[in-house]
Structures are given as structure tokens and as C-alpha cells.
KENU-441237 format. One line per 5 residues: number of its first residue (from 1); their letters; for each residue x, y negated, z negated of N, C-alpha, C. Coordinates in Angstrom, 1 decimal, m for minus. Example, Ala and Ser with C-alpha at 12.3 -4.5 7.8 and 13.67 -1.06 7.14 Angstrom:
! KENU-441237
1> as> 13.2:5.7:m7.8:12.3:4.5:m7.8:13.2:3.3:m7.8 | 12.8:2.2:m7.1:13.7:1.1:m7.1:12.9:0.0:m7.9
***
This chain:
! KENU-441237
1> xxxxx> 97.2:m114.7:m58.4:97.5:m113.3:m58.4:97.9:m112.8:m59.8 | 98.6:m113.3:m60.5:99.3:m113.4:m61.5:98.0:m113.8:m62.6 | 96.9:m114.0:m62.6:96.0:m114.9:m63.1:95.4:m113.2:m63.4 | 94.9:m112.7:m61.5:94.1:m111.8:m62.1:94.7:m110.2:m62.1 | 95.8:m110.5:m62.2:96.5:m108.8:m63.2:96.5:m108.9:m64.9
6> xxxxx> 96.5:m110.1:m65.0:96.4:m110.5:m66.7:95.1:m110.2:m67.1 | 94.0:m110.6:m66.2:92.7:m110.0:m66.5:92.3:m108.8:m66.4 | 92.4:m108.0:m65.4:92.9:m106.6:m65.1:93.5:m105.8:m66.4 | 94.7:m106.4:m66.6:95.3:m105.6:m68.0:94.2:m106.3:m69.2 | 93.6:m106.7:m69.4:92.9:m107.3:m70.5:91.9:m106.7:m70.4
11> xxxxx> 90.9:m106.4:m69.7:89.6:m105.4:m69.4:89.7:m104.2:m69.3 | 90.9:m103.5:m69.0:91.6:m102.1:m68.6:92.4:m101.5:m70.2 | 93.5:m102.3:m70.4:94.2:m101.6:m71.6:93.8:m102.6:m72.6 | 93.0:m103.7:m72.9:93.0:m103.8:m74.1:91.9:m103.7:m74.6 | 90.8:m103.7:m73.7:89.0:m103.4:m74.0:88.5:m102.7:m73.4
16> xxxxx> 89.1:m101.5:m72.8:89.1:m100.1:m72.2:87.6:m100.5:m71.4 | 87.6:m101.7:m70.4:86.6:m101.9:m69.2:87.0:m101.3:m67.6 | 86.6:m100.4:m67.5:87.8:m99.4:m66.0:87.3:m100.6:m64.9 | 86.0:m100.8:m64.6:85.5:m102.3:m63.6:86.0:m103.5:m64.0 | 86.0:m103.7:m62.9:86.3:m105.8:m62.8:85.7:m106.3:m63.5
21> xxxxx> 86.1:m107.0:m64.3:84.9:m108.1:m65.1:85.6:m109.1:m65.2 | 84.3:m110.2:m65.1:84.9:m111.6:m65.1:84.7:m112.2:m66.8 | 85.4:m112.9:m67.3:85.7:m113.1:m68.7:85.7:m114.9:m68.8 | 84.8:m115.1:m69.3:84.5:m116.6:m69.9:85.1:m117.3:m71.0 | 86.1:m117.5:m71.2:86.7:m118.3:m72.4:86.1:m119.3:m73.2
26> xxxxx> 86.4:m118.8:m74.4:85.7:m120.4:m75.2:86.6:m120.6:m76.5 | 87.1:m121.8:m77.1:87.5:m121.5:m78.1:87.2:m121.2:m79.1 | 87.5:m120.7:m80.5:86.7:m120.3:m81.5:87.2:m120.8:m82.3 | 86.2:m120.9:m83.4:86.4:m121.5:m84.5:87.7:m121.1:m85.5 | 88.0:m122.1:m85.7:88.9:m121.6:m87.0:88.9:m121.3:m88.3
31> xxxxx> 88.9:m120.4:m88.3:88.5:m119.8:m90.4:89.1:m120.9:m91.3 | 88.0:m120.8:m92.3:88.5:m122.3:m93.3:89.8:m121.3:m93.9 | 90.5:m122.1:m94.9:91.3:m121.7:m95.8:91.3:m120.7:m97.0 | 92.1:m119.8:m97.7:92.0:m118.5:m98.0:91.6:m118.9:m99.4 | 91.3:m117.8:m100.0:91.1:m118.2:m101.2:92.3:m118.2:m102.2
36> xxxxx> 92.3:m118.5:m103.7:93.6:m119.1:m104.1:94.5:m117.3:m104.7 | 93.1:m116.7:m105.0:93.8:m115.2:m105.4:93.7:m114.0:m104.6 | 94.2:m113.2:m104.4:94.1:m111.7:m103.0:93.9:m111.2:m103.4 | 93.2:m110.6:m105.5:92.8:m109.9:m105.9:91.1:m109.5:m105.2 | 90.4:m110.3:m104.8:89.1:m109.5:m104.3:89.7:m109.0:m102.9
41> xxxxx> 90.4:m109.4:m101.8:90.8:m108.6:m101.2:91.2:m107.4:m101.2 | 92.2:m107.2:m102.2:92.4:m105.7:m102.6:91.5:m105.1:m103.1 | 90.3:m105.7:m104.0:89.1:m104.9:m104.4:88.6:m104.1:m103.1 | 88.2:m105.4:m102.5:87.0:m104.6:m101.1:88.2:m104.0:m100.4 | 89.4:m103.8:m100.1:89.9:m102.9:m99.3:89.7:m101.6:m99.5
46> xxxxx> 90.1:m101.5:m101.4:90.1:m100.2:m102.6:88.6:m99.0:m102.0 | 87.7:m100.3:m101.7:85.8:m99.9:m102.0:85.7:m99.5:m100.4 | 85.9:m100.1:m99.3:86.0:m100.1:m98.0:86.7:m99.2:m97.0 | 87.9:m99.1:m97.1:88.5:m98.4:m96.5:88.2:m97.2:m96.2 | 87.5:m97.0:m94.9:87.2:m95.6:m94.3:87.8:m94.6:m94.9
51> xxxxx> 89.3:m94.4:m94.5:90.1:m93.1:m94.5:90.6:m93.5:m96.3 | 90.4:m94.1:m97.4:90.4:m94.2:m98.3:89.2:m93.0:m98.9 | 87.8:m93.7:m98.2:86.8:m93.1:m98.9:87.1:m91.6:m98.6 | 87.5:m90.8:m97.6:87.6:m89.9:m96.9:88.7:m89.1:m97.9 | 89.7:m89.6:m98.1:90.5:m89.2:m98.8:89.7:m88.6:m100.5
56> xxxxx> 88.8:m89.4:m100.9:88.4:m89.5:m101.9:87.7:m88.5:m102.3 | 86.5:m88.4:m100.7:85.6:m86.9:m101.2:86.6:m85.4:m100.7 | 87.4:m85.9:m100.4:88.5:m84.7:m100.2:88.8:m84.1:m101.9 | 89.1:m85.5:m102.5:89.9:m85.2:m104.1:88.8:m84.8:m104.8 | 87.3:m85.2:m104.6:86.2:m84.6:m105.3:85.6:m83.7:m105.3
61> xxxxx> 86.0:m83.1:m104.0:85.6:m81.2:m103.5:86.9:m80.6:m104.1 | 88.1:m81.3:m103.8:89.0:m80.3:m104.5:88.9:m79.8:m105.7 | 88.6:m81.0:m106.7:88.4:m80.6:m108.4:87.3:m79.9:m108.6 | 86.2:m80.2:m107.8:85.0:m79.1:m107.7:85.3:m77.7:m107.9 | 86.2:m77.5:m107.1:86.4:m76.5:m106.4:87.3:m75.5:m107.4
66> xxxxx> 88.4:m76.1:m107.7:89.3:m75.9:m108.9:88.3:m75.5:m110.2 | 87.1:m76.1:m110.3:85.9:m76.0:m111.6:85.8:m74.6:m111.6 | 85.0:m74.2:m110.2:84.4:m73.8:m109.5:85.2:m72.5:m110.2 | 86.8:m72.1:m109.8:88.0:m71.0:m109.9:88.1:m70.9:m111.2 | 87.4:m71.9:m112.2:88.3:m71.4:m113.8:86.9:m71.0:m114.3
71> xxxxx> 85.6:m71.0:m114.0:84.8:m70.5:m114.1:84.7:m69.2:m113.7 | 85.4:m68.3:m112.6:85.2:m67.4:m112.7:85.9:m66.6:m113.9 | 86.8:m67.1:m114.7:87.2:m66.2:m115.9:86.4:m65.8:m116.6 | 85.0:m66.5:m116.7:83.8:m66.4:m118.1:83.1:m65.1:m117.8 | 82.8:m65.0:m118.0:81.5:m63.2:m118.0:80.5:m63.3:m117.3
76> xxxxx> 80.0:m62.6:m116.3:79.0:m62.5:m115.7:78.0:m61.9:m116.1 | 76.7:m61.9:m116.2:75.7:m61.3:m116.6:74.4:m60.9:m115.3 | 74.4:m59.9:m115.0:73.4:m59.8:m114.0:71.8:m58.7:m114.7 | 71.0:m59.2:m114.0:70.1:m58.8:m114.9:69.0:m58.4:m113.7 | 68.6:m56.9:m114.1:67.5:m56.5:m112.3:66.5:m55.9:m113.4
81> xxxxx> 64.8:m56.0:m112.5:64.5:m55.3:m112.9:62.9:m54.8:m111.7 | 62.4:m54.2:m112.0:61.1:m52.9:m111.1:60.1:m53.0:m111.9 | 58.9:m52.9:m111.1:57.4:m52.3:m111.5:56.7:m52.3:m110.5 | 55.8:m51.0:m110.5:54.8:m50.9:m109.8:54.0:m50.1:m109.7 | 53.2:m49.3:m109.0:52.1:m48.9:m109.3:51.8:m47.7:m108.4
86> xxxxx> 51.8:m46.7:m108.9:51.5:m45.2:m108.0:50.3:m45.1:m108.1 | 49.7:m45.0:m107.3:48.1:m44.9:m106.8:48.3:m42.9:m107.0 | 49.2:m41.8:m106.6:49.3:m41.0:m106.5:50.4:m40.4:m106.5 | 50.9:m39.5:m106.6:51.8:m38.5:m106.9:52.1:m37.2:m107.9 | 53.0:m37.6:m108.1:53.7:m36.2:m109.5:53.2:m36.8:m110.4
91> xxxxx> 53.0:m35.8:m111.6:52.0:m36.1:m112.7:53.2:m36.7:m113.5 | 54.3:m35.9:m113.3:55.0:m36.9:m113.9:55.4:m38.8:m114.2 | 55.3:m39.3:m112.9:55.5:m40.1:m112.8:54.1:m40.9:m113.1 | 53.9:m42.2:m114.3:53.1:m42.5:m114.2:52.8:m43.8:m113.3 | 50.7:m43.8:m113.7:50.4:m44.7:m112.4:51.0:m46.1:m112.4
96> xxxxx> 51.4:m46.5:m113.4:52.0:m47.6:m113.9:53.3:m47.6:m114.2 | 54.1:m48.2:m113.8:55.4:m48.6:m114.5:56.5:m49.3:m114.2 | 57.5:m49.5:m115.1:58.4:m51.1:m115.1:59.6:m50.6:m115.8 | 60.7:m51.3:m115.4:62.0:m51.2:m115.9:63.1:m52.6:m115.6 | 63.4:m52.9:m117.1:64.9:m53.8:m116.6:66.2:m53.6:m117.3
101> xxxxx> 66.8:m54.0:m116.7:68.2:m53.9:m117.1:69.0:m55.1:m117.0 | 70.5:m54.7:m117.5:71.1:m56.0:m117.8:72.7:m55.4:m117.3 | 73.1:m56.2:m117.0:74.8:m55.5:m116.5:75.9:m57.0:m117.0 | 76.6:m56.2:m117.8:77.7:m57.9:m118.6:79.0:m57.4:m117.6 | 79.8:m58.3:m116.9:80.7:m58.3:m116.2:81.5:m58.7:m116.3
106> xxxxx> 82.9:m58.6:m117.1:83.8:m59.5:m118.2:85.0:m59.3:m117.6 | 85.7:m60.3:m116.6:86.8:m60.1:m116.1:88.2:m60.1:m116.7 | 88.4:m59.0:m117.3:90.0:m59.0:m118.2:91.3:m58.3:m117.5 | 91.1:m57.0:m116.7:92.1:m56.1:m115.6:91.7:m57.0:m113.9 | 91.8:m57.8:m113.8:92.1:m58.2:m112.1:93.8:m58.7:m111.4
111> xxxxx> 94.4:m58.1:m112.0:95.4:m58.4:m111.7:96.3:m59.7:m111.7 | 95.2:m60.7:m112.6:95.9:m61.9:m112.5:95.2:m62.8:m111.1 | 94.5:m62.1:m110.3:93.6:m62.9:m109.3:93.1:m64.6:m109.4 | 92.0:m64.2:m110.6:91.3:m65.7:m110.9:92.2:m66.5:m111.2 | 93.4:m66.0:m111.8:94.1:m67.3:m112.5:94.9:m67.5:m111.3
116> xxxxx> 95.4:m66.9:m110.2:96.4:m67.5:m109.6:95.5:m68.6:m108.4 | 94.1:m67.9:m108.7:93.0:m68.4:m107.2:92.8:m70.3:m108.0 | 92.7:m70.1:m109.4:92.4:m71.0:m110.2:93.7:m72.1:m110.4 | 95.2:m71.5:m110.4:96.1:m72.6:m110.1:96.3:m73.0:m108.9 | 96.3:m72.3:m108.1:95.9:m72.6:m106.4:95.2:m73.9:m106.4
121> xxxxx> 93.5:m73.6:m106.7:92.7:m75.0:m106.5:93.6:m75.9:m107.2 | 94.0:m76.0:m108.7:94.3:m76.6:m109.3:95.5:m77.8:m108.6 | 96.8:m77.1:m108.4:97.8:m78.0:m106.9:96.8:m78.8:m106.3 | 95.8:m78.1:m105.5:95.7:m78.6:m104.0:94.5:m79.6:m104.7 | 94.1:m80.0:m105.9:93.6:m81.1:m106.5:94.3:m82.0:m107.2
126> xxxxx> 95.6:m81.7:m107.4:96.5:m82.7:m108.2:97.4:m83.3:m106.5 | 97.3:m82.6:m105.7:97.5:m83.1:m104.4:96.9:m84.1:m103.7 | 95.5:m83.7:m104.0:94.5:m84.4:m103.2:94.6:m85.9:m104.0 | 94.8:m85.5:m105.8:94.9:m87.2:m105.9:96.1:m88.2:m105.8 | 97.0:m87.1:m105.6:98.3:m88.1:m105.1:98.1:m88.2:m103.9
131> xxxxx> 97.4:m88.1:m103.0:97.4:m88.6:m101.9:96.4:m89.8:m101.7 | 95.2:m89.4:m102.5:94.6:m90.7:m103.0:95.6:m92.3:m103.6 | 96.2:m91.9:m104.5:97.1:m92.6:m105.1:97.7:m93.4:m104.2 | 98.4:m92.9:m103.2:99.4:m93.1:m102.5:99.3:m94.3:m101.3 | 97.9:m93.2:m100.5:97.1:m94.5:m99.8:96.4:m95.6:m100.7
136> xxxxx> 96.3:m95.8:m101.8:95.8:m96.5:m102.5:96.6:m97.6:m102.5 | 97.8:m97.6:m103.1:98.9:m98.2:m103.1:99.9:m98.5:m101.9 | 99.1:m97.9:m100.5:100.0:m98.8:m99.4:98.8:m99.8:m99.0 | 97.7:m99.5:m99.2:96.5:m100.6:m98.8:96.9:m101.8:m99.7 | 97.3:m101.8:m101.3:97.2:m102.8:m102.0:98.6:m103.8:m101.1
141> xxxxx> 99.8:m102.8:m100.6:100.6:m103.7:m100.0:100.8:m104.2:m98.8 | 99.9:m103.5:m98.1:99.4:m104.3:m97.2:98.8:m105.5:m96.9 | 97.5:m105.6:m97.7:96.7:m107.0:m97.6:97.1:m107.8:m98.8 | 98.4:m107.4:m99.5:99.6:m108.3:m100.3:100.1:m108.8:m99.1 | 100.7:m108.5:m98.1:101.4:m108.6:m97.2:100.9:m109.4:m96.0
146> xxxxx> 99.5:m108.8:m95.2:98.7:m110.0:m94.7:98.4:m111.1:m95.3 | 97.5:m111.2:m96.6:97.4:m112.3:m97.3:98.6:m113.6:m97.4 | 99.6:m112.6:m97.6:101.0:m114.0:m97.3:101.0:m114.3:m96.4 | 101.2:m113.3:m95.3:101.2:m114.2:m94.1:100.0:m114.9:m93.6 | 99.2:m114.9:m93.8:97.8:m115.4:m93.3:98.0:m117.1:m94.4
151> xxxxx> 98.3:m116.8:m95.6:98.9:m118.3:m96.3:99.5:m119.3:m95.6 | 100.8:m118.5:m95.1:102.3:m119.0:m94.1:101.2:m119.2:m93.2 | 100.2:m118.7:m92.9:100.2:m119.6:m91.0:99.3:m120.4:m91.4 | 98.3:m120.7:m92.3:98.0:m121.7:m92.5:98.3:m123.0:m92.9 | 99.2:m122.6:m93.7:100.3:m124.1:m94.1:101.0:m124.6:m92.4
156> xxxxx> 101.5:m123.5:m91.6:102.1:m123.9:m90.9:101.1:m124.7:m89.9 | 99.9:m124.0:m89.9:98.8:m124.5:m89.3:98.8:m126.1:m89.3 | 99.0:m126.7:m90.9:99.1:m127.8:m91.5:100.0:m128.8:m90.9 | 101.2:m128.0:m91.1:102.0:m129.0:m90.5:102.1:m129.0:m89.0 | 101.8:m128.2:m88.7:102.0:m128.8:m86.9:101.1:m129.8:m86.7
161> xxxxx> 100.0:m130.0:m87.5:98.5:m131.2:m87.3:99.2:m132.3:m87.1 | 100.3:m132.1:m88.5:100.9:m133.6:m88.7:101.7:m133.8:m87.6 | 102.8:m132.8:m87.6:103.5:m133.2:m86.0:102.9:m133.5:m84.8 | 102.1:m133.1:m84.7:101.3:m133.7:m83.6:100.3:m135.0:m83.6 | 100.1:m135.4:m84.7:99.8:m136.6:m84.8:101.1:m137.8:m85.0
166> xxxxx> 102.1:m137.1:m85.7:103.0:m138.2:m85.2:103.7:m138.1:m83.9 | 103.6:m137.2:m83.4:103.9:m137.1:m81.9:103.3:m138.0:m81.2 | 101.6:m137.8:m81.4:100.6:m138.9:m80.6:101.0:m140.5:m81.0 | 101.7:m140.9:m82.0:101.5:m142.0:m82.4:102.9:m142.3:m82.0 | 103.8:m141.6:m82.0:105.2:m142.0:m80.9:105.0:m142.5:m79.6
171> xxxxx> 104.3:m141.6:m79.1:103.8:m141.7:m77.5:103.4:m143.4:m77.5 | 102.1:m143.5:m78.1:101.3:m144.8:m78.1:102.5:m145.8:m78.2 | 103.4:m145.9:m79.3:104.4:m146.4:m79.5:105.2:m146.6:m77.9 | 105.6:m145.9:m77.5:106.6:m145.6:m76.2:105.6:m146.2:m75.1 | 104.7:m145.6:m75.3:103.4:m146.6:m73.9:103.8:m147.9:m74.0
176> xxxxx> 103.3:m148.7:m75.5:103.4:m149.5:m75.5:104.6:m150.5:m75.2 | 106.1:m150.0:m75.6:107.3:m150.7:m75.3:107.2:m150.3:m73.6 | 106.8:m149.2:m73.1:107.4:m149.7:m71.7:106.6:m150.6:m70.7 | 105.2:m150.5:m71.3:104.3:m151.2:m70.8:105.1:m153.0:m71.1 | 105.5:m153.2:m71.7:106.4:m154.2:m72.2:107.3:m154.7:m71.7
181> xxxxx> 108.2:m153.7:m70.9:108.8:m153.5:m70.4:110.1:m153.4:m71.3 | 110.2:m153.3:m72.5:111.2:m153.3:m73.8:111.7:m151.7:m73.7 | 111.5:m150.5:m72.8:112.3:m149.6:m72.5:112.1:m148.2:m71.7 | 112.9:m147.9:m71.2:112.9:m147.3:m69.9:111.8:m145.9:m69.9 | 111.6:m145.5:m68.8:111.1:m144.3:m68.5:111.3:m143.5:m68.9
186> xxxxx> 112.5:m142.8:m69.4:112.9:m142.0:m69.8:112.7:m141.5:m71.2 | 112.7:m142.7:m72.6:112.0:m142.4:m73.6:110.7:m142.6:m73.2 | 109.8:m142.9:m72.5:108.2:m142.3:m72.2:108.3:m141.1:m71.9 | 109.1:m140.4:m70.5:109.0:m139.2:m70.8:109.4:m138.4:m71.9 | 110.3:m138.9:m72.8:110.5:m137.9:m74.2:109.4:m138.0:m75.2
191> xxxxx> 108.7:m139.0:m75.2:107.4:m139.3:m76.0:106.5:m137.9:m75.4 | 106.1:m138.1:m73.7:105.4:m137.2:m73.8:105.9:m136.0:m73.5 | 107.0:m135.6:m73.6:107.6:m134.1:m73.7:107.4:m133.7:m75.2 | 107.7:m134.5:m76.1:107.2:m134.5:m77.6:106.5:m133.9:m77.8 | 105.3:m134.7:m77.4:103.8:m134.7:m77.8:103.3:m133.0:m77.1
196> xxxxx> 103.7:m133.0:m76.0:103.3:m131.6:m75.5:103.7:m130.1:m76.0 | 105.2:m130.8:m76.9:105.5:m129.3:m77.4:104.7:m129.4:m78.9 | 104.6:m130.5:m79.3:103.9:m130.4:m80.8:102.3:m130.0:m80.4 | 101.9:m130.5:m79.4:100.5:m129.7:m78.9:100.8:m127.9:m78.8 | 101.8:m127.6:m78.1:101.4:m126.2:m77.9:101.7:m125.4:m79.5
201> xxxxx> 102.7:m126.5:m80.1:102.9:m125.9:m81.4:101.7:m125.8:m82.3 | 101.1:m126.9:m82.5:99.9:m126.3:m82.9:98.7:m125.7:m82.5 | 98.4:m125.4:m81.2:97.7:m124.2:m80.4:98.4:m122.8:m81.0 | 99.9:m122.6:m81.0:100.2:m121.2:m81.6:99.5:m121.2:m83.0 | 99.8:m122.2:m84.3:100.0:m122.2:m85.5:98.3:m121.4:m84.9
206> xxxxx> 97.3:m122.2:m84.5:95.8:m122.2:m84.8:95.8:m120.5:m84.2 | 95.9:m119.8:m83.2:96.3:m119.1:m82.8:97.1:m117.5:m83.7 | 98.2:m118.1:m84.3:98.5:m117.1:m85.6:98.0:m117.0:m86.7 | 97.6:m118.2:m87.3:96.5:m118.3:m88.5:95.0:m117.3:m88.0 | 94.6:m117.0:m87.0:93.4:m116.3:m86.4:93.8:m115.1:m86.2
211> xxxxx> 94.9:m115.0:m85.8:95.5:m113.1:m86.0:95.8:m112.9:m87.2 | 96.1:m113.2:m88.3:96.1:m113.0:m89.5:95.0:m112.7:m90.1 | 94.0:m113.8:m89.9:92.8:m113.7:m90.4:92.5:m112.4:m89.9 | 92.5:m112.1:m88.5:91.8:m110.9:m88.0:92.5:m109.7:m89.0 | 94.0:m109.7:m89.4:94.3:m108.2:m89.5:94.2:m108.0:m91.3
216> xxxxx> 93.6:m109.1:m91.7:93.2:m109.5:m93.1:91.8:m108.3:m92.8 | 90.5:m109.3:m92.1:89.6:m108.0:m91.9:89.5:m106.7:m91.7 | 91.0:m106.1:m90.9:91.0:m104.9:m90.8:91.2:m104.5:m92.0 | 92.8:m105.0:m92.8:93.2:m104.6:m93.7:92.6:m103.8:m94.9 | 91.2:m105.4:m95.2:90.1:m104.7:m96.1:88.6:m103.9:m95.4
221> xxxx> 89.1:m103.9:m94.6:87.6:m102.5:m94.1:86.7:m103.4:m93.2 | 86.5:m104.7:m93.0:85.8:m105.3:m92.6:85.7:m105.2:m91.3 | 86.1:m104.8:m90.5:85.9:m104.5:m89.2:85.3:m103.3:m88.6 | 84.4:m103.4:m88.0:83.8:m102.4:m87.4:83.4:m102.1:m85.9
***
């Protein structure tokens, strides 16, 4: 019962499957060891990160945009012009004719408009890059932060191997004396009470070393 509400919550709230599904286990490999520096990590997170890039063309429309407001101070120039051809009419008007013009538009009396429209964009682009900045600098501490720990569970990874092989080699030891009859049951069972917790201990280490790894991929964008 207890077996299949674990499954239930595992296909329902954690892989949003509303139906029953039956789920095959297998174990998975374990990622080799990290590299010795977390500088390309922080590179590909910098280059990666969705809501980084997002943030980005946010800060590149803003400044656009800001361009966009200090350009209207310069002078406009509009320039129209007509021709065409009277087949008939007033004698005045001849059968032929053309005109252009030119209109200069030099904004000096607006009340201070462009400049205030122009420090406006200006803020909300010195905004957009501190907010760039900012996420910038919590991503670097982050996969600073995974990276260690993803370190820490590999080492620990390490030594639980060893505890568990000297665990196994206690046990063999302890077989051996009682088989002997040189001592009692009771250190056999502590041999293999040993052995079983240095086994589960390194099922977690292999286990947390693999969540790490995983939140290392999120960290730098790798997950999709």
C-alpha cells in the first residue's frame, strides 16, 4: 500500500502524470569527477541562462530606446514634393507642372519634454543593467555554491567506498572467527550491522553526489 502511494505521489506531484503509471527502475550511472576549476561553469551559466539572456535583450531595448529619446533633440527635416499633368483646364494653370519643398523642424520651446522623455529612458536603462548585473552576480554564486557542494559529495562519495570495503573485510574477518568458533554471534551480527550501514552510506553519498551534479546542470542552463 505504502509502496503504491509513493508511486502515485511520484507520477502525480513530481512528473505531473494524472494516470497510473507503472515505473521501471534502473540504476544510473555515476558522473565521473568535477573538473579542477568552476570557472567554465560560471562561463556557460553567464552565456546560458534563459532569464539571464532575457534580462539582457530587456537592457538592449532599453538603451535603444534611450538613443532613440536623445535623438529627438536634433532637427528634423521634412521634405514633400508634386507633379503632374493637366490634360485641360484654366489657362492659367499649366499643362505641366512640379513643386518641392522643404520644412526644417528644430526643437528648442517644448517645454523640456524630450529631455525629461530622454532621462526617463535613460533610468529605466541604467536599471535594466543593474538588474543585469545583479542576476549576473547571484548565478556566479550559485554554481560557486553547487560546485562545492557537488566537490563535498564526491569526496564523501570517496570515503564511504572505503568504509565500506573495510566494513566488507571486517565481516569476512568476523565470518571467519565464528566459523572458528573463536567468537560469538553477536560480533557477527555487528560485522554485518556494519557492513549494512556503510552500504546504505554509500548508496546516499552516490545518491547526493547525483543531485548535485543535477543542480550543477540547472545552475548553468543545461537543462532543458
Amino acid at each position: 500500500m505504502r509502496a503504491a502511494l509513493a508511486v502515485a505521489a511520484l507520477a502525480c506531484a513530481a512528473i505531473g502524470l494524472p494516470a497510473q503509471v507503472t515505473f521501471s527502475l534502473s540504476e544510473e550511472t555515476v558522473p565521473g569527477a568535477l573538473p579542477d576549476q568552476v570557472d567554465p561553469f560560471i562561463q556557460q551559466a553567464l552565456e546560458d541562462r534563459p532569464e539571464l539572456k532575457d534580462l539582457r535583450l530587456q537592457q538592449s531595448a532599453a538603451e535603444r530606446f534611450a538613443k532613440a529619446e536623445h535623438a529627438l533633440n536634433y532637427p528634423t527635416i521634412g521634405v514633400a514634393g508634386a507633379a503632374g499633368f493637366v490634360p485641360a483646364g484654366e489657362t492659367a494653370v499649366p499643362g505641366r507642372y512640379g513643386a518641392l519643398g522643404m520644412n526644417v523642424n528644430i526643437p528648442v520651446f517644448n517645454g523640456g519634454l524630450f529631455h525629461a522623455r530622454q532621462t526617463e529612458a535613460e533610468l529605466r536603462a541604467q536599471a535594466a543593467t543593474q538588474r543585469v548585473n545583479d542576476l549576473s552576480n547571484r548565478i556566479t554564486r550559485d554554481v560557486r555554491q553547487a560546485y562545492l557542494n557537488a566537490r563535498t559529495a564526491f569526496e564523501r562519495m570517496g570515503l564511504t567506498a572505503q568504509l565500506l570495503q573495510q566494513a566488507q573485510l571486517a565481516l569476512d574477518l568476523a565470518q571467519g572467527r565464528y566459523d572458528l568458533g573463536l567468537s560469538s554471534i553477536i560480533e557477527l551480527s555487528q560485522a554485518q550491522l556494519n557492513l549494512t550501514s556503510a552500504q546504505i552510506a554509500n548508496t546516499s553519498a552516490k545518491y547526493d553526489y547525483q543531485a548535485q551534479r543535477t543542480l550543477i546542470d540547472y545552475e548553468i542552463g543545461a537543462l532543458h
